[in-house]
C-alpha positions in Angstrom: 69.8 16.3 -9.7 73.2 16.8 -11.3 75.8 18.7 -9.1 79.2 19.9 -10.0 81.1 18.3 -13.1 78.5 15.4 -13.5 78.7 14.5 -9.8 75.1 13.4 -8.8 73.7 15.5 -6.1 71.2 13.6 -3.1 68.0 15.7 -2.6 66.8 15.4 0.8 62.5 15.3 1.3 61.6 16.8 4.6 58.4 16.5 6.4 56.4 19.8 7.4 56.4 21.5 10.5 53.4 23.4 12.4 55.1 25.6 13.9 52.5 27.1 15.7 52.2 23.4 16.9 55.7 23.2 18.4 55.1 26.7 20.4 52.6 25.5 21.8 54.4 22.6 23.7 55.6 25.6 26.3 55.6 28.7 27.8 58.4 30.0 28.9 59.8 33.2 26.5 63.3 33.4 25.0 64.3 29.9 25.3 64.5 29.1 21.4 63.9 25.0 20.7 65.0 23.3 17.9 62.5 21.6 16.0 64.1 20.7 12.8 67.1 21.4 10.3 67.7 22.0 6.9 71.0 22.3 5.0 73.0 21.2 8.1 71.0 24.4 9.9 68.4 24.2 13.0 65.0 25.3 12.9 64.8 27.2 15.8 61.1 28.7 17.9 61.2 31.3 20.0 58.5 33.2 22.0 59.2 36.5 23.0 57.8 39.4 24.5 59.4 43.0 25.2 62.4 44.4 24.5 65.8 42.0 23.4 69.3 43.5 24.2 71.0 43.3 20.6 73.8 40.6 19.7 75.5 38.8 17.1 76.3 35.3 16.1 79.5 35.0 14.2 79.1 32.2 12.8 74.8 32.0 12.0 72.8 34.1 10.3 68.8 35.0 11.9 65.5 34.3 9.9 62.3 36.2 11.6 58.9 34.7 10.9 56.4 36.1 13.3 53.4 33.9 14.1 51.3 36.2 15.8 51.9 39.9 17.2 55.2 41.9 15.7 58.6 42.7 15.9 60.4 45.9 15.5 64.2 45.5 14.6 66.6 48.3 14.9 69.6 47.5 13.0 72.5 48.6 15.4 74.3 50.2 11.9 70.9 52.1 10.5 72.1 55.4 11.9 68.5 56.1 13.8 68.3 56.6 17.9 
């Protein structure tokens, strides 16, 4: 793969993930694990269950992918109660 001005770019092959696999190796609710990367990012799981008190990261941004159940998120900005 060519990257900028002819410079040859290094594509990186990464193995799968079942991530239903990885929860499954505990129980315990909000205490994410990292089970991979990409990019120079972690590959975080998280089980969770009720409400979540809003925050931030600075620095990260958040991917949800819900497994089983669902999640409501209430975007602090959105202008609802």
């Amino acid at each position: 793969m060519r990257g900028i001005k002819g410079q040859e770019k290094k594509l990186e092959i990464m193995d799968a993930i079942n991530l239903a696999d990885k929860l499954s190796t505990f129980s315990g609710y909000w205490q994410p694990r990292v089970v991979g990367s990409f990019n120079g990012h972690d590959l975080m799981v998280v089980k969770v269950k009720g409400e979540f008190v809003w925050h931030k990261h600075d620095d990260t941004d958040d991917f949800f992918l819900v497994l089983v159940g669902q999640i409501t998120i209430q975007l602090r900005d959105s202008g609802r109660p």
